[in-house]
VOPAGU-2260 file (C-alpha; in pm, 1 decimal, decimal comma):
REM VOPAGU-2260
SITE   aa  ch    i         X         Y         Z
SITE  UNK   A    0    -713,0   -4100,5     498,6
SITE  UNK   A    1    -583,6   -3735,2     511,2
SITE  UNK   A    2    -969,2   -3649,5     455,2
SITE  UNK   A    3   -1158,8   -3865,7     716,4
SITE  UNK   A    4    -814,0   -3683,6     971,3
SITE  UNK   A    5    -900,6   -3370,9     908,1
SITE  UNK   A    6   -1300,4   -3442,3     908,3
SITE  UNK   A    7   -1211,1   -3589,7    1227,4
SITE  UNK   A    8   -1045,6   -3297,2    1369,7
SITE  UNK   A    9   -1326,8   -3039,8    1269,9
SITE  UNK   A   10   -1568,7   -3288,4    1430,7
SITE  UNK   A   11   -1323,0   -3230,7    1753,0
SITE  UNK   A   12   -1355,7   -2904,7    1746,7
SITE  UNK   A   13   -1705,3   -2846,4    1669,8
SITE  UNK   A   14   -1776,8   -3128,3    1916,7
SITE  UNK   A   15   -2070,4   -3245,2    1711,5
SITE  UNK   A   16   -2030,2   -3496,8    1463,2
SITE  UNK   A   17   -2445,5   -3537,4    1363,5
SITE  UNK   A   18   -2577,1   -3207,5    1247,8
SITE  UNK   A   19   -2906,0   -3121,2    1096,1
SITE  UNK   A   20   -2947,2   -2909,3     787,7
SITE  UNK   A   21   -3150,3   -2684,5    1011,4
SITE  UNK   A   22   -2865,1   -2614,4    1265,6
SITE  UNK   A   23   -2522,7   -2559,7    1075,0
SITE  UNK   A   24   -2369,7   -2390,6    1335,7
SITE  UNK   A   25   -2262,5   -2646,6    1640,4
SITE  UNK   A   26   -2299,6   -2574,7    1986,6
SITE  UNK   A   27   -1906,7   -2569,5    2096,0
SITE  UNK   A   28   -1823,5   -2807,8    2396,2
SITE  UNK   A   29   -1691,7   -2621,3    2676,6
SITE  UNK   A   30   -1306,8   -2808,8    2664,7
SITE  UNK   A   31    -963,9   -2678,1    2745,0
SITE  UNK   A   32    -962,4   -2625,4    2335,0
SITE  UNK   A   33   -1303,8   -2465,1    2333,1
SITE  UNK   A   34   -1181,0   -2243,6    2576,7
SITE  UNK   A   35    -897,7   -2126,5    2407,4
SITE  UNK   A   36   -1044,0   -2066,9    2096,8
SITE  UNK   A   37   -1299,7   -1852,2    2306,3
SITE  UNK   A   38   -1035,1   -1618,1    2404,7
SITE  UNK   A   39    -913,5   -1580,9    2077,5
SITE  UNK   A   40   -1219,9   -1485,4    1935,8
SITE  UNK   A   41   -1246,2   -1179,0    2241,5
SITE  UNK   A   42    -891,2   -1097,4    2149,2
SITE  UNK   A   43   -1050,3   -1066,5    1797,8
SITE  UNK   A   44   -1313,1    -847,8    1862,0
SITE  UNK   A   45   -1131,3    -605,4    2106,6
SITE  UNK   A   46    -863,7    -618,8    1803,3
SITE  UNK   A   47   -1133,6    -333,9    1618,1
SITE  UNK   A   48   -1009,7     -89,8    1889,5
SITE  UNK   A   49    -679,1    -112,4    1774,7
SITE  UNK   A   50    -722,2     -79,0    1405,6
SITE  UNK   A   51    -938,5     227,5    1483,2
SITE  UNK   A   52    -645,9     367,4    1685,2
SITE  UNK   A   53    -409,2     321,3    1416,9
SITE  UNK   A   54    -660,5     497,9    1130,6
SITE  UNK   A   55    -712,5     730,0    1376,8
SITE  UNK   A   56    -360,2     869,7    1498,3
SITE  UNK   A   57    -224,2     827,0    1124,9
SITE  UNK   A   58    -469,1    1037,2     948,7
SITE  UNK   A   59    -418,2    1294,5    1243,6
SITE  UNK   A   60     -46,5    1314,8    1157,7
SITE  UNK   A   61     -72,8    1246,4     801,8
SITE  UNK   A   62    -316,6    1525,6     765,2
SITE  UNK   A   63     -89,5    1834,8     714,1
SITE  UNK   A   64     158,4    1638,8     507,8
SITE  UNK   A   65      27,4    1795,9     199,6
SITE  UNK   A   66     122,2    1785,4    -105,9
SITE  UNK   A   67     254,1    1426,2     -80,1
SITE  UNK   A   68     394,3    1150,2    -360,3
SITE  UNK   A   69     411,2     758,2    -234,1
SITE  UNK   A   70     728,7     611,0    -349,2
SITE  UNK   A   71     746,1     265,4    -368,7
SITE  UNK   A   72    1014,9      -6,1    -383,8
SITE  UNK   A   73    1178,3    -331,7    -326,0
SITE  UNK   A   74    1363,9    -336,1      55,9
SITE  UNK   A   75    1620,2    -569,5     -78,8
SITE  UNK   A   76    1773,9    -301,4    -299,5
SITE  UNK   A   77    2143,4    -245,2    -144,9
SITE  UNK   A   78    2257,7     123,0    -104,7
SITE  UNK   A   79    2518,9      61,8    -395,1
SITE  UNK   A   80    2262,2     -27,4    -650,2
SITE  UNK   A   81    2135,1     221,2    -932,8
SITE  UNK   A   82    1755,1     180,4    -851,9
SITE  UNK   A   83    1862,4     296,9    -494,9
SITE  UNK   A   84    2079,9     595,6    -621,0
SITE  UNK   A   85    1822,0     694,9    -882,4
SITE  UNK   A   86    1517,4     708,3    -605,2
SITE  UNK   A   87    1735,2     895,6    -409,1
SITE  UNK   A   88    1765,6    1148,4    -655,0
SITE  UNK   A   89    1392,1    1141,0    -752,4
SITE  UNK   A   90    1315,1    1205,1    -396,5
SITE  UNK   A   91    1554,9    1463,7    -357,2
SITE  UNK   A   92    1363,5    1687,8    -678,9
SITE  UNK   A   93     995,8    1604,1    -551,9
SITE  UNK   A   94    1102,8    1742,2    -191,1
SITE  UNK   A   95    1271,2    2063,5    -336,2
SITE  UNK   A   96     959,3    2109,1    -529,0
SITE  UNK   A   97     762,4    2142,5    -263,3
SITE  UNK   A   98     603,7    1743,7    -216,9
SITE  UNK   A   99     661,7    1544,5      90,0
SITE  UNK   A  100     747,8    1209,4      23,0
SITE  UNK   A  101     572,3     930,7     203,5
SITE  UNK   A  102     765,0     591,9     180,0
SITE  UNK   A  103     796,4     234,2     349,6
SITE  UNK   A  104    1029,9     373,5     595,5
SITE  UNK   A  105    1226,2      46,9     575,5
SITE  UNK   A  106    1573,7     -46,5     412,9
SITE  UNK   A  107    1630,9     -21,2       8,7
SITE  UNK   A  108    1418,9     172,4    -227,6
SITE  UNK   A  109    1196,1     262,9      88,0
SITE  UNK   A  110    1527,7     422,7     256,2
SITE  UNK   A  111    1657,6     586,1     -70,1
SITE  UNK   A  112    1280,9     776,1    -107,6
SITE  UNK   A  113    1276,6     894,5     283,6
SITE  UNK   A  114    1678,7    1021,4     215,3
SITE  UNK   A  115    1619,3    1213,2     -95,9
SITE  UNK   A  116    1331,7    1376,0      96,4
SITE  UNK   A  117    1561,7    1423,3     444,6
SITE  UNK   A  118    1816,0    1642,8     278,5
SITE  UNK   A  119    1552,4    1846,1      57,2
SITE  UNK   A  120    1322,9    2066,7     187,7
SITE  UNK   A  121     982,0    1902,4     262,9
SITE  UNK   A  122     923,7    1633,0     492,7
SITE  UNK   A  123    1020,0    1281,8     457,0
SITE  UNK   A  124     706,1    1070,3     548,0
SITE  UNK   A  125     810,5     685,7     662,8
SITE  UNK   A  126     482,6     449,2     682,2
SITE  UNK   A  127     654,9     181,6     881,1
SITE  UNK   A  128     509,7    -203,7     930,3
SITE  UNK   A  129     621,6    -410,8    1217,0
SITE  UNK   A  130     674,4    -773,6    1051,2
SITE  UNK   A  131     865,6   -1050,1    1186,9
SITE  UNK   A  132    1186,4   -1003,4     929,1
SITE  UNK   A  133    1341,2    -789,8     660,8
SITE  UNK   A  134    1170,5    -430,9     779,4
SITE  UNK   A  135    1385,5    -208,4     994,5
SITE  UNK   A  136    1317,1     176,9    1015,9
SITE  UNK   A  137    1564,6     365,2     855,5
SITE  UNK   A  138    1682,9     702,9    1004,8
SITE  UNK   A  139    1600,4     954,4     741,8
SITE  UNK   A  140    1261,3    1031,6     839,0
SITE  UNK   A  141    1105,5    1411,7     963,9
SITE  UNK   A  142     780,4    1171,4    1018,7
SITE  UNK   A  143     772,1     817,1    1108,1
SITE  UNK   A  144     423,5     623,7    1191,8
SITE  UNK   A  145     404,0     278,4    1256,8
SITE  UNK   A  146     176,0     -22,6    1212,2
SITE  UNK   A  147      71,4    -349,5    1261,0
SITE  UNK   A  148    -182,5    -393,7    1017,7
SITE  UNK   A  149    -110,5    -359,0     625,5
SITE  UNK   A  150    -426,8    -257,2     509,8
SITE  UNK   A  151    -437,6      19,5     764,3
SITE  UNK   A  152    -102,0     140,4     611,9
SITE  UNK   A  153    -216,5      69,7     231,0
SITE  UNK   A  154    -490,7     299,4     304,3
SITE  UNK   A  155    -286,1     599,3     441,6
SITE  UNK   A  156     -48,4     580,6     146,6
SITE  UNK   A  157    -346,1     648,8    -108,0
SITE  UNK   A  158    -523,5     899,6     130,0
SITE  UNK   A  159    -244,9    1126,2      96,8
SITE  UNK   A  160    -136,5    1048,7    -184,2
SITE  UNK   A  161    -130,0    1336,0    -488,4
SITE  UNK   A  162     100,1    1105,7    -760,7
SITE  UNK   A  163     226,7     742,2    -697,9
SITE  UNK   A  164     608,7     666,5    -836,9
SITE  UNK   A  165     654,2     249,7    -862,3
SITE  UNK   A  166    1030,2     223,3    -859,1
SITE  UNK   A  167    1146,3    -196,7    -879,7
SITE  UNK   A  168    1038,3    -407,6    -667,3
SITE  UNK   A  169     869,8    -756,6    -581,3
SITE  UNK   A  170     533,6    -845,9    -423,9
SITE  UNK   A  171     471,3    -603,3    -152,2
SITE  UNK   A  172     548,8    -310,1    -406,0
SITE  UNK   A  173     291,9    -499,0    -697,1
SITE  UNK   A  174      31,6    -543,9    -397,6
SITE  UNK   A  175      66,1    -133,0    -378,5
SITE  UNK   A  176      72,1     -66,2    -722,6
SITE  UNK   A  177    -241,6    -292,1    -837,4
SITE  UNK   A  178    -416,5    -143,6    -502,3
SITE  UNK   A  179    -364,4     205,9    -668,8
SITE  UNK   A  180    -470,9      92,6   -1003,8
SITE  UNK   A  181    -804,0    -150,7    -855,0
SITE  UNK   A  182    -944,2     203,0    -619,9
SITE  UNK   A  183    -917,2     439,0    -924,4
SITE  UNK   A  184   -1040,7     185,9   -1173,8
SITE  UNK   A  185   -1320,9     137,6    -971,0
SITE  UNK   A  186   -1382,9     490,1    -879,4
SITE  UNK   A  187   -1325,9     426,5    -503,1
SITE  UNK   A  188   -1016,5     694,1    -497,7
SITE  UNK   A  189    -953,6    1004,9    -692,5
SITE  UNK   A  190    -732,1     958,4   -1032,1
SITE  UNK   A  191    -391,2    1066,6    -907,3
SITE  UNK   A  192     -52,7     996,6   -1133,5
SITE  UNK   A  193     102,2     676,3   -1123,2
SITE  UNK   A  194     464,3     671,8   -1231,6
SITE  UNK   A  195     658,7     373,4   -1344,3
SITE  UNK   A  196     997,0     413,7   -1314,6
SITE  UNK   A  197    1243,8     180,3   -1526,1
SITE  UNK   A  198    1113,2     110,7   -1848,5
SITE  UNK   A  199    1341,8    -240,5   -1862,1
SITE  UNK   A  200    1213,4    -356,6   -1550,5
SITE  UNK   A  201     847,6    -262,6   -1596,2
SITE  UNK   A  202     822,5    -243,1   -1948,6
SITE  UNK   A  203     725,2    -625,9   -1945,7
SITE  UNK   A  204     398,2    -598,8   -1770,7
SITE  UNK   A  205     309,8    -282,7   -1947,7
SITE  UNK   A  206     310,5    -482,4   -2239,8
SITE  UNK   A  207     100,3    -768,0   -2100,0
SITE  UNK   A  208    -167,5    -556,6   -1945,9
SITE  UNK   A  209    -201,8    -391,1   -2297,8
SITE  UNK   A  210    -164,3    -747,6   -2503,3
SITE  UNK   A  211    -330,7    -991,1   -2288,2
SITE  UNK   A  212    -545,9    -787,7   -2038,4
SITE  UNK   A  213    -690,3    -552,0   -2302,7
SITE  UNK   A  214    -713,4    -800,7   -2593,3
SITE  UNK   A  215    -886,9   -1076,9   -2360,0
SITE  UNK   A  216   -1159,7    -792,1   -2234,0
SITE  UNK   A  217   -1025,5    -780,5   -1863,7
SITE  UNK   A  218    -987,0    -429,6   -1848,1
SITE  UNK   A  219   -1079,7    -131,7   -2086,6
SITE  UNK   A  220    -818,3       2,9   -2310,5
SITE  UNK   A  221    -881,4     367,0   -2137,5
SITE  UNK   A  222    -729,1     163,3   -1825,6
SITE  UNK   A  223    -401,1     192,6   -2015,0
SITE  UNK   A  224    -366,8     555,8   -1934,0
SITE  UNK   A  225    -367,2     499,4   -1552,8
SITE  UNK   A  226      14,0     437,0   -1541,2
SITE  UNK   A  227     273,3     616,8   -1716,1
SITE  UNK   A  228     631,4     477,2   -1792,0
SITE  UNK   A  229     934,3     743,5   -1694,1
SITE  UNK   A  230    1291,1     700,4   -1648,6
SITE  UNK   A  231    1422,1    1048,5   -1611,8
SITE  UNK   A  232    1393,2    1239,3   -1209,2
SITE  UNK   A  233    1329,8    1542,1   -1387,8
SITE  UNK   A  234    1030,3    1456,6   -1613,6
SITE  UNK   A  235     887,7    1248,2   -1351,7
SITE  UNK   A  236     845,5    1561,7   -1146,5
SITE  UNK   A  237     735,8    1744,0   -1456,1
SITE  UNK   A  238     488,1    1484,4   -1533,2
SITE  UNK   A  239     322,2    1530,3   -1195,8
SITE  UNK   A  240     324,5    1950,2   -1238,6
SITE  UNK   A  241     142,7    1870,5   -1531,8
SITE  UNK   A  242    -135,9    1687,3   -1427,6
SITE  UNK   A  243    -208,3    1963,9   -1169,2
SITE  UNK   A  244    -155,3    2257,1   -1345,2
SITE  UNK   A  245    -493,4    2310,5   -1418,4
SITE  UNK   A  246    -655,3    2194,8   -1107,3
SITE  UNK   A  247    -448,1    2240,8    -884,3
SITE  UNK   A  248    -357,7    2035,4    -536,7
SITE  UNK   A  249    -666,6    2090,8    -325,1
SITE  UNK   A  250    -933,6    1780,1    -346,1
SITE  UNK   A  251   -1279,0    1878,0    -451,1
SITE  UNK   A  252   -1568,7    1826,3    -254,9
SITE  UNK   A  253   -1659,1    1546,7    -475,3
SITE  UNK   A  254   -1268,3    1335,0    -452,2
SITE  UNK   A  255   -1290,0    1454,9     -26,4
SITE  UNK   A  256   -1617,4    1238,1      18,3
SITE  UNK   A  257   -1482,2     915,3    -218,5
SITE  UNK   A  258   -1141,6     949,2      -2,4
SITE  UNK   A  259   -1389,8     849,4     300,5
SITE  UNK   A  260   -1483,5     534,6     108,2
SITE  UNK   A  261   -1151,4     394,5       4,6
């Protein structure tokens, strides 16, 4: 019954219930429905012109913002909590080192990144989304850009990104972390460092990528060295100096043309 409905609404729509193999793609009766649907779709295509604006005006801003670490987070972690105390304090040392720190610019971990990076002494960089609950901007940021689109924002937070540091956190902050891992795997982004931070919380899925993913051929064991697990501010900083040290912070002309196909 719930089958022959919904074949039954599609029909509706498509106002053609007897199609040939030859022509798959129904002419659309001009209804009150058709019409509306026909206005969405022009709202869809005119909706390129704002995703362009919003690549457009972030990178502009985003630009000078260099060097820069991503921080990432949950935005449920309450000011009182030690994830949110600790990121504070790992922002803090990356900003008085010299890195801006680019964030959520929302409440929790994303708050505790931009204030470590407020009261240091390079910018604090808030990437803010507009979504119907949970994200509010937090007021600890030199640089706040906004957006609608998530994908738009993903991208700007690998762009300018020179190390990623995963503090905990749920889906959105696993979406950003297996984004990272997924471009530099595939060689669509440069190979930047990508910090885990909180060996008990993360220490889990460390394990499973290395037991289950590795062992059952789903990625390579070289894979393994994409993430590195580190608990302590200082060596997390450290860690990044190292990486650098002898390459420094500029992109080659090699990682500046992949950047324009991430």
């Amino acid at each position: 019954m719930r089958r022959r409905a919904a074949q039954a609404h599609i029909n509706k729509i498509n106002g053609d219930t007897t199609m040939s193999l030859k022509d798959k793609v129904p002419t659309l009766v001009d209804t009150a429905a058709q019409a509306d649907i026909h206005a969405w779709r022009a709202r869809e295509s005119w909706r390129v012109f704002e995703i362009m604006a919003e690549f457009v005006e972030a990178a502009e801003r985003l630009q000078p913002i260099q060097p820069a670490v991503s921080i990432f987070g949950s935005a449920r972690t309450p000011q009182e909590h030690p994830y949110y105390k600790l990121t504070e304090q790992v922002a803090r040392l990356l900003s008085d080192a010299g890195f801006s720190v680019i964030s959520g610019g929302g409440p929790g971990i994303m708050e505790a990144a931009n204030k470590g990076a407020f009261f240091g002494k390079s910018p604090s960089v808030g990437l803010n989304i507009q979504l119907p609950h949970e994200q509010s901007g937090n007021p600890y940021q030199d640089v706040s850009q906004s957006f609608r689109h998530f994908f738009a924002r993903k991208v700007m937070f690998v762009k300018h990104a020179t190390a990623y540091v995963v503090m905990p956190g749920g889906f959105g902050t696993l979406d950003e972390l297996t984004e990272a891992l997924t471009l530099i795997q595939t060689g669509k982004s440069r190979r930047i460092p990508i910090i885990l931070v909180g060996s008990a919380f993360w220490g889990g899925m460390v394990d499973w990528f290395r037991n289950v993913l590795v062992t059952e051929k789903m990625i390579g064991p070289a894979d393994m060295d994409l993430v590195q697990l580190i608990d302590d501010p200082k060596e997390i900083v450290d860690a990044i100096f190292k990486y650098y040290e002898t390459r420094g912070f500029e992109m080659s002309p090699a990682e500046r043309e992949m950047q324009f196909s991430l």
